[in-house]
Backbone as CSV, one residue per row, in Angstrom:
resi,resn,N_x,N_y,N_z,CA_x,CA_y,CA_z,C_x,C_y,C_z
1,UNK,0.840,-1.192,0.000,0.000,0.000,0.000,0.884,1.255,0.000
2,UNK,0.614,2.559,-0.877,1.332,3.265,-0.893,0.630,4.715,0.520
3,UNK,1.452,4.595,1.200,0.919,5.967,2.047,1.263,7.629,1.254
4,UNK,0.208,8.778,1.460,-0.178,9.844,1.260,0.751,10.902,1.966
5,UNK,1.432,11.651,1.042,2.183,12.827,1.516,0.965,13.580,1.658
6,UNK,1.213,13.977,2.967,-0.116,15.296,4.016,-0.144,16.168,2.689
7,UNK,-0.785,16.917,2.585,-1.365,18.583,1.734,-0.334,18.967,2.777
8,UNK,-0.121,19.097,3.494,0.326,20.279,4.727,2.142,20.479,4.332
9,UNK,2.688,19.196,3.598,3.936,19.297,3.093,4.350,18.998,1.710
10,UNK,3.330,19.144,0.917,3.680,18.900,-0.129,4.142,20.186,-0.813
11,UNK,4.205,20.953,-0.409,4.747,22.436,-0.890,6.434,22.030,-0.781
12,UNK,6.370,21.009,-0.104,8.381,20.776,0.159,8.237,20.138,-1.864
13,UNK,7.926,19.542,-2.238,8.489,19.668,-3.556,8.396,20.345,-4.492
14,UNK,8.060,21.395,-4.011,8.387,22.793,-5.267,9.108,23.384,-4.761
15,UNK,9.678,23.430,-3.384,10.888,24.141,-3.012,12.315,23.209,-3.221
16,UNK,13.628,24.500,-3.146,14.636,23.773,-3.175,14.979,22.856,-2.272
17,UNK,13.922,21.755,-1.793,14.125,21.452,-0.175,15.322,20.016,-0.482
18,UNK,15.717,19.510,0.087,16.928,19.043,-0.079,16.751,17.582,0.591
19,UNK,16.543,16.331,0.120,16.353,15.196,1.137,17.575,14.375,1.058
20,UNK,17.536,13.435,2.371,18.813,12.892,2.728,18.010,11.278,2.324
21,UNK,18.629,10.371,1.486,18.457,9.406,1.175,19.152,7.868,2.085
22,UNK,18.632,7.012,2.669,19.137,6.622,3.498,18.951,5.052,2.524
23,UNK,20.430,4.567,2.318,20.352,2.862,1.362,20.803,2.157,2.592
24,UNK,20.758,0.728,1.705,21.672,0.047,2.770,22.638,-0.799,1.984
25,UNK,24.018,-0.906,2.335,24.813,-1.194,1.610,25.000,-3.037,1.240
26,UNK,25.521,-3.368,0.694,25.683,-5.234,0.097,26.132,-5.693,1.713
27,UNK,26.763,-4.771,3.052,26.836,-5.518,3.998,26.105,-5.215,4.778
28,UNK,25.376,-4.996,4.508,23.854,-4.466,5.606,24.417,-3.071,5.852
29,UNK,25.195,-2.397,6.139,25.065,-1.146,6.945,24.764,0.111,5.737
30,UNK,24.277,1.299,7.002,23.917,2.113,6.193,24.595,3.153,5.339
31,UNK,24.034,3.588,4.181,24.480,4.419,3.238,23.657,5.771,3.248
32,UNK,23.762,7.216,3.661,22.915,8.513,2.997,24.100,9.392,2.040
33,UNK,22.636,9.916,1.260,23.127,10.788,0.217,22.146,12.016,-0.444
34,UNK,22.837,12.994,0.172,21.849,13.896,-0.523,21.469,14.400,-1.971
35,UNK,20.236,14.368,-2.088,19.536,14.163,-3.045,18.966,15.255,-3.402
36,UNK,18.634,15.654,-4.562,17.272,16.348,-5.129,16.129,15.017,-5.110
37,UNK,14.774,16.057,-5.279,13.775,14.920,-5.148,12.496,15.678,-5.837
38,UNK,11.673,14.269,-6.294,10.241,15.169,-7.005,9.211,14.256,-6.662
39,UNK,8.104,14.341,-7.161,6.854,13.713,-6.696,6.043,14.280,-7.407
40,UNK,5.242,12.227,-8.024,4.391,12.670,-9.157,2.698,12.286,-8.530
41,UNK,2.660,12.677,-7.099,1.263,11.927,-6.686,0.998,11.065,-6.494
42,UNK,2.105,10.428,-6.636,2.116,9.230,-5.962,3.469,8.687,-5.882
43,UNK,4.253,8.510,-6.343,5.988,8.534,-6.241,6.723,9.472,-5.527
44,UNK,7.790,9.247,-5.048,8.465,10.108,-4.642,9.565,9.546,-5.267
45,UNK,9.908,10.721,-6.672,10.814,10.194,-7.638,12.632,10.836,-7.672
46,UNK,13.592,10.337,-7.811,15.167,10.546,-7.546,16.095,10.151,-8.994
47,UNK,16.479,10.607,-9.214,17.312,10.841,-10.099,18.961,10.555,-9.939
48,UNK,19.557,9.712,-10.415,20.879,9.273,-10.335,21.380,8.971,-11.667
49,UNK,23.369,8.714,-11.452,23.811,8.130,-12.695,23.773,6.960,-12.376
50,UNK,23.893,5.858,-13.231,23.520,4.746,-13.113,25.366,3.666,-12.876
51,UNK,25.719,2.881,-11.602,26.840,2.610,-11.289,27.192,3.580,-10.054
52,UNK,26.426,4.595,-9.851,26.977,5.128,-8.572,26.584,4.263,-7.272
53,UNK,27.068,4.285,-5.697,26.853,3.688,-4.897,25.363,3.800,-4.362
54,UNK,24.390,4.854,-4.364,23.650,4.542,-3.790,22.455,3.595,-5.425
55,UNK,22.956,3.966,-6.478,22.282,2.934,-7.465,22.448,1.878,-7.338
56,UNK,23.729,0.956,-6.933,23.952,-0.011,-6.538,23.114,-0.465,-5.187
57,UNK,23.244,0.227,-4.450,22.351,-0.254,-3.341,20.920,-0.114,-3.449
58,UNK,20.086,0.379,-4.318,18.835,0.691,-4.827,18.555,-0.873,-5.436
59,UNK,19.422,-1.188,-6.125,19.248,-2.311,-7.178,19.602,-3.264,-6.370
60,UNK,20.052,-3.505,-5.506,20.348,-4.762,-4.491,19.034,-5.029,-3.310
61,UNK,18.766,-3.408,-3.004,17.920,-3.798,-1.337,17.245,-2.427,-2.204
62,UNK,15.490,-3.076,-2.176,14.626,-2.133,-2.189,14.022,-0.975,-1.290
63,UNK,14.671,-1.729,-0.119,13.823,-0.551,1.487,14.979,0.551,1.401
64,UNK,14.281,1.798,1.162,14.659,3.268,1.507,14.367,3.909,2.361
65,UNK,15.141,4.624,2.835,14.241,5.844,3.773,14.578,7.328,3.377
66,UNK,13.598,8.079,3.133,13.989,9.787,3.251,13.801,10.410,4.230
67,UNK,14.586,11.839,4.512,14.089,12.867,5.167,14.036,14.073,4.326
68,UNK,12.988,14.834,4.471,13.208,15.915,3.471,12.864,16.942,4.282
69,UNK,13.856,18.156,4.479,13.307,19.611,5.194,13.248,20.420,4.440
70,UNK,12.336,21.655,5.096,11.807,22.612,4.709,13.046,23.206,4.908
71,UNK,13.414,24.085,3.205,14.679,25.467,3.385,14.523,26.283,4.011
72,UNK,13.037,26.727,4.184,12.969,27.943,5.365,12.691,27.648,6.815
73,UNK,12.370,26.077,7.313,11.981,26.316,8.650,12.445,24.667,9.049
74,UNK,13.581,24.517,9.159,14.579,23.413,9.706,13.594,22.438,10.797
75,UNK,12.472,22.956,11.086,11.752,21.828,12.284,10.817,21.798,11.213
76,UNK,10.847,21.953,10.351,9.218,21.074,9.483,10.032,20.600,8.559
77,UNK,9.889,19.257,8.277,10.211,18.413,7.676,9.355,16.988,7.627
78,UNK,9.393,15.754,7.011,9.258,14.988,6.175,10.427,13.723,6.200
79,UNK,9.406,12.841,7.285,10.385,11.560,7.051,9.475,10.250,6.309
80,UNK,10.075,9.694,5.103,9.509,8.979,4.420,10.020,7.514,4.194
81,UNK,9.566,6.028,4.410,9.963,4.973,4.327,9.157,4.196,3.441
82,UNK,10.199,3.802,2.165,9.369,3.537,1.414,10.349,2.550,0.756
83,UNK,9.652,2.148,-0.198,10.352,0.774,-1.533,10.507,1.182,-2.912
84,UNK,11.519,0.925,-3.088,11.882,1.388,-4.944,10.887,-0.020,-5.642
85,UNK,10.131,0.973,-6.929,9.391,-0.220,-7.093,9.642,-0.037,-8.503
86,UNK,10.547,0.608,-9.237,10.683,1.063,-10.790,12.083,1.695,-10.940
87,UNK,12.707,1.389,-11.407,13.976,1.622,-12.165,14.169,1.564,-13.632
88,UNK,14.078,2.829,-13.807,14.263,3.091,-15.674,14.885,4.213,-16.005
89,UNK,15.544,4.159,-16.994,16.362,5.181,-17.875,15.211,5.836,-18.740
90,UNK,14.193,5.919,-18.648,13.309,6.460,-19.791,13.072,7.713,-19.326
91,UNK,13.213,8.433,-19.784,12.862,9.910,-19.226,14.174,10.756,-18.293
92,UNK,14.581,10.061,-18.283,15.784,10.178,-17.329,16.641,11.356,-17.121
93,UNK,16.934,11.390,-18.879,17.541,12.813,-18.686,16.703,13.583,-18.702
94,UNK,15.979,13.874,-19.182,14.972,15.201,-19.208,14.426,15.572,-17.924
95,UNK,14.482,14.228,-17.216,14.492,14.475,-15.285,15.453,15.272,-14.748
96,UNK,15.925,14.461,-15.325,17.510,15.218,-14.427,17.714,16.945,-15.036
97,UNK,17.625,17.098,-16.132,17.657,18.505,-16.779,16.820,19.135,-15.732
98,UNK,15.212,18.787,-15.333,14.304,19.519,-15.144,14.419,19.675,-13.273
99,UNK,14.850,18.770,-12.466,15.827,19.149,-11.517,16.451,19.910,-11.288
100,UNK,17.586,19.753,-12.410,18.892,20.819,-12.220,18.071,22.368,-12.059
101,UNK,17.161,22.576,-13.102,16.612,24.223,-13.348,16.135,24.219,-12.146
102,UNK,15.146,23.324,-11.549,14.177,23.638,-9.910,15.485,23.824,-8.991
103,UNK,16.356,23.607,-9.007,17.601,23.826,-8.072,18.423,24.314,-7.843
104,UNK,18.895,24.726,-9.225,19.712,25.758,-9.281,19.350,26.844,-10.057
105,UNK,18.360,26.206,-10.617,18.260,27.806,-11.888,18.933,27.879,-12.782
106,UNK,19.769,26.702,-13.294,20.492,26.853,-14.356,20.534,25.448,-15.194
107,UNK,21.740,24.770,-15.932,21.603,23.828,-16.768,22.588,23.228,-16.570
108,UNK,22.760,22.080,-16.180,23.885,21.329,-16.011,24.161,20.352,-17.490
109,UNK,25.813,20.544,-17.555,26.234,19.664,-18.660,26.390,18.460,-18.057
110,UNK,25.861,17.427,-17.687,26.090,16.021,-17.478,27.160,15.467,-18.353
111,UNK,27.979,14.655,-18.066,29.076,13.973,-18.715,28.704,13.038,-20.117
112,UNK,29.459,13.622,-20.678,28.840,12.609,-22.127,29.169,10.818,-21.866
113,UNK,27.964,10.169,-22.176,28.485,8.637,-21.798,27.946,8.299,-21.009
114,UNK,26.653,9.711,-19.455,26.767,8.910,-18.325,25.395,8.559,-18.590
115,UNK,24.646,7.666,-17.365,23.327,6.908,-17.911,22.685,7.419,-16.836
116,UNK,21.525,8.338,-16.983,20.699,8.872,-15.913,19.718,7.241,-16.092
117,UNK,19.193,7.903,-14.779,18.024,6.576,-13.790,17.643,7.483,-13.230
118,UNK,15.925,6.863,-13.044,14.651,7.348,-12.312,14.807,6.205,-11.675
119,UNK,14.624,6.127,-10.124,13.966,5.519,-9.167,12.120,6.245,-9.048
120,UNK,11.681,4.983,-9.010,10.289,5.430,-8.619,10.063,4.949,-6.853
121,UNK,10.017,5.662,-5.882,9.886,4.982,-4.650,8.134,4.865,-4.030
122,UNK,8.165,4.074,-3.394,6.925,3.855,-3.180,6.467,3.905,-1.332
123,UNK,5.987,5.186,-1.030,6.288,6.090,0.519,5.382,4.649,1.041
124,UNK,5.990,4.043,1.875,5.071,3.282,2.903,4.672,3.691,4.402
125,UNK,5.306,4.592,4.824,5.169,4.793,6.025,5.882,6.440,6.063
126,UNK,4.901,7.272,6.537,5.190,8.655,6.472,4.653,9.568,7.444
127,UNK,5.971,10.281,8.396,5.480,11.023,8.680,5.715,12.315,9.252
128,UNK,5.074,13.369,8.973,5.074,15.118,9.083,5.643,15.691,10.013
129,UNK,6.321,16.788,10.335,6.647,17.325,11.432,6.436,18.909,11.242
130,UNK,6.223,19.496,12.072,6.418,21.468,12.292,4.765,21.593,11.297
């Protein structure tokens, strides 16, 4: 079952809000990495090159966890536990392009050669703070 990001924080993904991605590595222990992040109403979707460490650990162990805070008010935030349930290169770059602008405001040259990935995560357990 997928659980419901509140109305009350979903304004965190139109801001530059910044989430900490929590994997777990091939020996059980843990891996974070901060992330950009989006959400399509039901996903809470991430963007990577494909061969980096936390892709590797995505593709090994499905259980994730996020935290995502608010840029303007450090006690409201967003902790999310959920399952990667989709891994695809389709759209990928144009994700990642459309990221970069929500974040920085500008255009990143990605490396010629590299292979963007969409994780699709699937929030199971969520919940609000501030």
């Amino acid at each position: 079952m997928v659980a419901k990001i509140p109305e009350s924080h979903l304004d965190l993904f139109h801001k530059r809000a910044l989430a900490h991605l929590a994997t777990i590595m091939p020996d059980g222990g843990p891996q974070v990495t901060p992330i950009w992040i989006d959400y399509d109403g039901t996903y809470i979707l991430l963007n990577s090159a494909k061969g980096r460490q936390k892709d590797r650990n995505m593709r090994h162990q499905a259980k994730v966890a996020l935290d995502i805070v608010d840029p303007d008010n450090s006690a409201r935030y967003l902790v999310i536990r959920g399952r990667v349930v989709e891994i695809t290169e389709e759209g990928a770059v144009e994700h990642a392009y459309r990221l970069t602008r929500m974040y920085t405001g500008t255009t990143y040259p990605y490396p010629p050669g590299e292979v963007r990935v969409i994780y699709k995560i699937a929030p199971e357990r969520v919940s609000a703070f501030g």
